[in-house]
N, C-alpha and C positions, 0 to 999 in steps of 0.2 A: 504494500500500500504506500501511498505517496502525501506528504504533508505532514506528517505527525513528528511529532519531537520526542521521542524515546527519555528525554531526559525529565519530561513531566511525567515519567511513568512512577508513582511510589512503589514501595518492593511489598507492601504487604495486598496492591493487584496483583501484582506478577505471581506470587505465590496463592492466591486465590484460582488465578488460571491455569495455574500449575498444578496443583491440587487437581483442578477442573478437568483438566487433560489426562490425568492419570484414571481420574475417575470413568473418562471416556472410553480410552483402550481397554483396562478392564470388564466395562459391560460390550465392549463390542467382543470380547475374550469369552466372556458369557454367554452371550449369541450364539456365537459359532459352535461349542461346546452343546450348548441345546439342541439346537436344529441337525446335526450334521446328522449322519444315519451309521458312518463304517465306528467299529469298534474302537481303531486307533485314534479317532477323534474325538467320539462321544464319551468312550471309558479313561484313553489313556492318556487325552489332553496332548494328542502330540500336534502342536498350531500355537501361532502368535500372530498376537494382534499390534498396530502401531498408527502412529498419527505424522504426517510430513509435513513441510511446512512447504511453498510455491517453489523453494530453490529446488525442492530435495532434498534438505537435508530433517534429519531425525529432529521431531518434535519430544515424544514420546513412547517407547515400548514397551508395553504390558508385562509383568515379573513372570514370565513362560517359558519362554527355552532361548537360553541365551547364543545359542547358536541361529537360528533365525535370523540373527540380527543379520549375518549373511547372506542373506537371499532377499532383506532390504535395500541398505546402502547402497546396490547399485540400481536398482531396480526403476525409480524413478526419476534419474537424470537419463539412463536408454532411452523410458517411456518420451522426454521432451526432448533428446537428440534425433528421438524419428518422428514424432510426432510435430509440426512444429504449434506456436501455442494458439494461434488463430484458428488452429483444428480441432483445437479440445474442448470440449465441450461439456455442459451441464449432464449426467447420465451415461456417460462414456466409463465403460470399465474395461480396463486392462489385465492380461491375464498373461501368464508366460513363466520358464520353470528352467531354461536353461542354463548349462553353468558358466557358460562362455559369452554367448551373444543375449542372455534373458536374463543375468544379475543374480542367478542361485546360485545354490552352493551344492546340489546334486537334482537328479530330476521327479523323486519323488515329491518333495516342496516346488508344491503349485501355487504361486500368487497372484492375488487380483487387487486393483488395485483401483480410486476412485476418485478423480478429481471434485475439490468442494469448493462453490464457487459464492460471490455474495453478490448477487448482483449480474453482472457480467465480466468482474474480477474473481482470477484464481487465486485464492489465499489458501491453500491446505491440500491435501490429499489425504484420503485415508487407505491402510492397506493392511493384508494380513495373509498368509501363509498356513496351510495345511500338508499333513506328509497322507499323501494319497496312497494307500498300498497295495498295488496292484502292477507293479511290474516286477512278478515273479519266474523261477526259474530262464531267465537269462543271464548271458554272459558279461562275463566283466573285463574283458580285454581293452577294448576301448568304450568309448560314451556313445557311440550307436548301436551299441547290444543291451545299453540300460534299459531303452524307451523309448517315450517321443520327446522329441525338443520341443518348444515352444520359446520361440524370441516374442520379446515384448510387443502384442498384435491386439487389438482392440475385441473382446467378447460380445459386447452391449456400446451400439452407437447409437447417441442422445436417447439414451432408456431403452430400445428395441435389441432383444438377444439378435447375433447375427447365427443364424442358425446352421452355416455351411461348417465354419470355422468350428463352432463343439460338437458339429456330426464331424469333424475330422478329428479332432482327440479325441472324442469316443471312440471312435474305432480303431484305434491304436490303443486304447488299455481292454486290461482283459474282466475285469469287473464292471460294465459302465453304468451298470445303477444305482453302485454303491458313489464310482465319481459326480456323475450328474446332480444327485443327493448332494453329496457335499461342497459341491461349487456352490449350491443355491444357498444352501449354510453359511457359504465366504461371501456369498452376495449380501444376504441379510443382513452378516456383520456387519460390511462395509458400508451399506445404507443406514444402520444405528451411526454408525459415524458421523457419516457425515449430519444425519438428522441434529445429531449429539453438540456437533460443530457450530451449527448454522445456529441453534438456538443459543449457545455460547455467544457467537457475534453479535447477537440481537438484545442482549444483557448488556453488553460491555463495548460493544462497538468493535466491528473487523479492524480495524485499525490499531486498538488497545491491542487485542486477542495474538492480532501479527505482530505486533511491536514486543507484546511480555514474552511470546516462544522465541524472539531473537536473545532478547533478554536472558530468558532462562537460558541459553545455550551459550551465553559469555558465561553465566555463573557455572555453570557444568566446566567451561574451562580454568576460571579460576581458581574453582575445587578440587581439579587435577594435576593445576599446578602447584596446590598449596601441600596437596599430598606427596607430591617426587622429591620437592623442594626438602622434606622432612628424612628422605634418603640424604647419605652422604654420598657425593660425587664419587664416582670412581668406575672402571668396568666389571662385570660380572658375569662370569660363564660357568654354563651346567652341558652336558649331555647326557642325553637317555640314548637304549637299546629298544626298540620298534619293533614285534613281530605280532604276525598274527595267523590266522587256520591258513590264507592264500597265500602265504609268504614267511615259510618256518625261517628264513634266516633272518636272524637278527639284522635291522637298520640303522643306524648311528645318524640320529640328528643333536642339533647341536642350538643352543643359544648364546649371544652374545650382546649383554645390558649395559649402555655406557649411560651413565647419569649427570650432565651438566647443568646444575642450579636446577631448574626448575622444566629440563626438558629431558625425555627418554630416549634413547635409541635401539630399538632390537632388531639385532642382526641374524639370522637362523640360516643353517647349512644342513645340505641332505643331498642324499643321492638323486639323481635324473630323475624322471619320473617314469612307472613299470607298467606294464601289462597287466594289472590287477586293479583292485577299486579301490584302493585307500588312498589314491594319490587328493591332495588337497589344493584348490582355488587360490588367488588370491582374496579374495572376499571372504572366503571360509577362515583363512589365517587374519585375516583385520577381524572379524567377529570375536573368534578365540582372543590372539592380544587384546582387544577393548575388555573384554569380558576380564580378564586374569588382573590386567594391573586396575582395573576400576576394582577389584573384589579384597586388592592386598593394599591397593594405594586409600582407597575412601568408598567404602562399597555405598555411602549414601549419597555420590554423586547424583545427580540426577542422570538417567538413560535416555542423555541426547546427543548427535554429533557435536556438539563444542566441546566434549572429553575427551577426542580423538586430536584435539588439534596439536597438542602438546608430544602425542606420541608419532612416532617416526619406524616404518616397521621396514627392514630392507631384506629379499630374497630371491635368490637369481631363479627368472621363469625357466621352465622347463623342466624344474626339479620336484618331488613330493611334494613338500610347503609351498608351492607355488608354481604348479602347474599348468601347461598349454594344452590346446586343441588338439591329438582328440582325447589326451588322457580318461580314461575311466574315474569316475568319482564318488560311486555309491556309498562306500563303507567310510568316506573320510569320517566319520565324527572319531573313530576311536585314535586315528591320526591326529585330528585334533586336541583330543582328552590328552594326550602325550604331550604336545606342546603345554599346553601348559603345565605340566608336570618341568619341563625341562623351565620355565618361567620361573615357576614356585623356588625351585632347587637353587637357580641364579640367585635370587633374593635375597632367600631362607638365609645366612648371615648377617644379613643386615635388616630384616622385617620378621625376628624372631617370632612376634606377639600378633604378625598377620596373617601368617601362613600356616599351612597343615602340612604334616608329614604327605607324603603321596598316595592319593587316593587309589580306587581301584583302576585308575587309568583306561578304562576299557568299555566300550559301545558293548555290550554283549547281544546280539539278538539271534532270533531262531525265526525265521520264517518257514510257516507251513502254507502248501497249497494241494489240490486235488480238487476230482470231480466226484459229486456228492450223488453217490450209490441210488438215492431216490429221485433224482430229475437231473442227472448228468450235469448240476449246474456247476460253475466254475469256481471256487472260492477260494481265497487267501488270509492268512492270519500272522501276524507284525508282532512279536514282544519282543520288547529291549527291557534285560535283565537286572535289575538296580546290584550293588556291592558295595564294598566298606570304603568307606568315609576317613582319610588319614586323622589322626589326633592331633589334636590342637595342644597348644603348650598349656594351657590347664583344666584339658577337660581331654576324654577318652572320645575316639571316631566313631559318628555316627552309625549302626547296623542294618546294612541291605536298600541304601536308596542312589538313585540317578544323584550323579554329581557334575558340580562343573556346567558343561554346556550343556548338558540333557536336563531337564527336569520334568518330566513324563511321569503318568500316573503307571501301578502294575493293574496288570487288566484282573479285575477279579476272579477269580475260579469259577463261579455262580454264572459269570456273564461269558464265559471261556466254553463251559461245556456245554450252554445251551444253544450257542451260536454256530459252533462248527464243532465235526466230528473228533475231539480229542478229550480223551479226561488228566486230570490231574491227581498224580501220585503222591508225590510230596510237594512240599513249599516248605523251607525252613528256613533259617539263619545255620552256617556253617559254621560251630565249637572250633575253635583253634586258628579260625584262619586272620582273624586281624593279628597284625603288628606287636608284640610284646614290649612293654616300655613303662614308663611313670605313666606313661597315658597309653590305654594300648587303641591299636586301631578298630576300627569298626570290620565288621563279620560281613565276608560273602553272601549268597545266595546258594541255595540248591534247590532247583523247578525238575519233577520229574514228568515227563507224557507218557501216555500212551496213546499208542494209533486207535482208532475205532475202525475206520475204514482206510482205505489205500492212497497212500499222499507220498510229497515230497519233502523232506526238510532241507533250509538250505540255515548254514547257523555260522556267524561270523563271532572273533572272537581275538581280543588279546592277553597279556602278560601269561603265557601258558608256560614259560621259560623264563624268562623275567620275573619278576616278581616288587609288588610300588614299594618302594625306599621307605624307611625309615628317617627318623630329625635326632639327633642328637643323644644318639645311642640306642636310639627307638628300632625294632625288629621289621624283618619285611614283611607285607603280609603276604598270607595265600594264594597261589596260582588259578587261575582257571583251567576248568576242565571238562569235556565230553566224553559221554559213553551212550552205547547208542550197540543197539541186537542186532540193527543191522550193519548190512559194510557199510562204512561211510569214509568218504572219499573228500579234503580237505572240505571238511565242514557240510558235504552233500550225502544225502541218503536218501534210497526210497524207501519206502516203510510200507510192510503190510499189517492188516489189522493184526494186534495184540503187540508191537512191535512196540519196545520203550528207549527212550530217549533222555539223558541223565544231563541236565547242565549245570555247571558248578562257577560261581563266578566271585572274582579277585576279592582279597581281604584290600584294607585298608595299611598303611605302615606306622606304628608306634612315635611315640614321641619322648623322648629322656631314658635315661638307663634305667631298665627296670628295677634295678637295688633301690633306688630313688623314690619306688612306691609306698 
């Protein structure tokens, strides 16, 4: 907006609209959570919701999964480099998923996205992200055995679905009533949005409303500089060992933190990037970095771009952390949970009292799919395994939840075996496997199946060799593990009914010498 003086803005509007805007993404988090239909949305909460301001850049993102933030950031400066703005219009939604030319961070995260206008000026976007699950049993060599791409292409112009364009991603996924369902779920959300928005303007005036979210994004910077500023200058380097079911050899990435005054620099090293899916985006590694030094530097920054501006992330393309077209990129999240493991470990001497020993570092998930015995229908099922929690310097690691950039619900057993054919054996916490220490780490998981009818599993997984570090004399914790009646073949199996399937996943790493308890 144009004309207003930011400097007449008092700070107790700013934080009223701040407030405002949090309140916003959250019920638009709500929405989508209600309405969607597929399990992994409605039970396990895997989707984020967020609010943009005209530039593009991050208003606000709802406390959901902090890897999302990746398949944001770039998402809506594409949408206005192809679009230009005299084309955008009132009802126009944007949709697109890919990890190169669409702004994600792998192709299951489908976002759509909503220009909010006041008037016949754009002041906002609203947008939000769902992990659609349904491209299963495919390859992961490169990014065109994932699924379908989707670059930033308009769904709904001025309010009218275009209907050629979602019959053409329907029929590239293999569930499409469960996607179709939940696009309309990301629809709705993004119409509370904006509805959410426009009645904000109308309270306070579009001009305050634009003027406090630039606002709040200096203070977002200030609070980040006020947190590094609180390090002491100097460089800091960790590396970790990488492995996972696609790729038993161990990979050596690497971080390197130089701190002057009041600005970061992280520099990460890793091999080229492989014929397998864990390679990672650039966008996927600025998610992770925001997410790690906002968590150890001030976790109560506010979650908007002006906390990036301080941070500086350098990594040569082509490599793992920072891979080219056509790299594979399904399984990056456990690639990322690593990074910031190697983040923590840089630190960890000089942010004793902010960081955690090393968590379970690891995406665990199992995806089932098969055709259901009574109507040959196709179905798929998505659980990511929670694990332990490192221990903090005066308190023991949390037991068996999403850490880091996952924060996903577990899909309840109740809602598991009424939905598709598989029962549940055990669900436990695993005796032994956190970290031994003055604080010991948080405890794995162990999920048992069994087959009912005849499927496939495909089950991804890290530190099976490895095992997350321990802080200061603190033990490592437990390895992950599968066991499985049938053959399985890095992490693949077919299964027939009564066939069981054992997954066990990482402990957490202790904290202080255990004499010290």
């Amino acid at each position: 907006m144009t004309g207003f003086d930011r400097k007449s803005l008092d700070p107790v509007t700013v934080e009223i609209i701040g407030s405002a805007l949090s309140s916003v993404v959250d019920e638009m988090g709500e929405a989508l959570v209600r309405t969607s239909y597929s399990t992994n949305i409605k039970e396990r909460r895997d989707c984020s919701t967020a609010l943009f301001d005209q530039f593009g850049h991050t208003l606000c993102q709802a406390e959901h999964i902090p890897m999302h933030l990746g398949s944001f950031i770039e998402f809506i400066p594409l949408v206005m480099a192809r679009y230009p703005l005299e084309d955008i219009a009132p009802g126009d939604v944007f949709i697109g998923n890919d990890a190169y030319l669409g702004g994600g961070t792998h192709l299951p995260d489908i976002v759509l996205a909503e220009p909010i206008f006041v008037g016949e000026k754009l002041v906002a976007w609203a947008i939000n992200t769902a992990h659609h699950s349904d491209f299963a049993d495919r390859g992961n060599a490169h990014i065109f055995q994932e699924g379908i791409r989707i670059p930033p292409v308009r769904l709904y112009c001025r309010g009218a679905l275009q209907q050629d364009i979602q019959d053409l991603i329907l029929l590239n996924c293999q569930v499409p009533d469960e996607r179709v369902s939940d696009l309309r779920a990301q629809m709705a959300a993004n119409r509370l949005g904006v509805s959410r928005f426009g009645i904000l303007c109308e309270k306070y005036g579009a001009d305050v409303v634009v003027s406090a979210g630039l606002e709040l994004q200096d203070y977002a910077e200030r609070k980040m500089r006020a947190g590094i500023a609180t390090i002491p200058d100097g460089t800091y380097t960790a590396e970790d060992l990488f492995e996972t079911i696609d790729h038993p050899e161990p990979i050596k990435i690497s971080c390197v933190i130089t701190i002057t005054g009041d600005e970061m620099t992280l520099s990460f090293e890793s091999p080229k990037q492989v014929r397998a899916n864990f390679n990672m985006t650039r966008s996927a590694l600025l998610a992770t970095v925001y997410y790690a030094i906002k968590a150890i530097v001030d976790p109560t920054i506010p979650p908007n771009s002006g906390l990036a501006r301080p941070l500086h992330v350098e990594a040569e393309p082509g490599t793992i952390l920072c891979c080219a077209l056509p790299a594979a990129v399904m399984g990056r999240i456990s690639t990322c949970q690593r990074v910031v493991d190697v983040i923590t470990a840089a630190l960890a001497p000089v942010c004793p009292k902010t960081i955690t020993a090393a968590s379970n570092g690891s995406v665990v998930s199992a995806t089932f799919s098969g055709s259901r015995r009574s109507s040959n229908k196709f179905w798929i099922y998505l659980e990511t395994i929670g694990g332990g929690n490192g221990a903090r310097y005066n308190k023991d690691g949390l037991d068996g939840v999403q850490v880091h950039l996952t924060n996903t619900s577990n899909l309840p057993i109740e809602a598991l075996e009424t939905e598709y054919p598989l029962s549940v054996l055990r669900y436990e916490l695993v005796d032994g496997s956190g970290g031994t220490g003055k604080f010991r780490g948080g405890m794995g998981l162990r999920r048992v199946y069994r087959a009912e009818e005849e499927c496939q599993v495909a089950i991804s997984m890290s530190r099976l060799t490895t095992a997350p570090w321990g802080l200061h004399g603190g033990g490592s914790g437990g390895n992950a593990q599968i066991r499985c009646t049938a053959p399985i073949t890095a992490g693949n199996a077919m299964l027939a009914p009564s066939d069981i399937v054992e997954i066990v996943t990482p402990g957490g790493g202790g904290y202080g010498e255990p004499e010290a308890a």
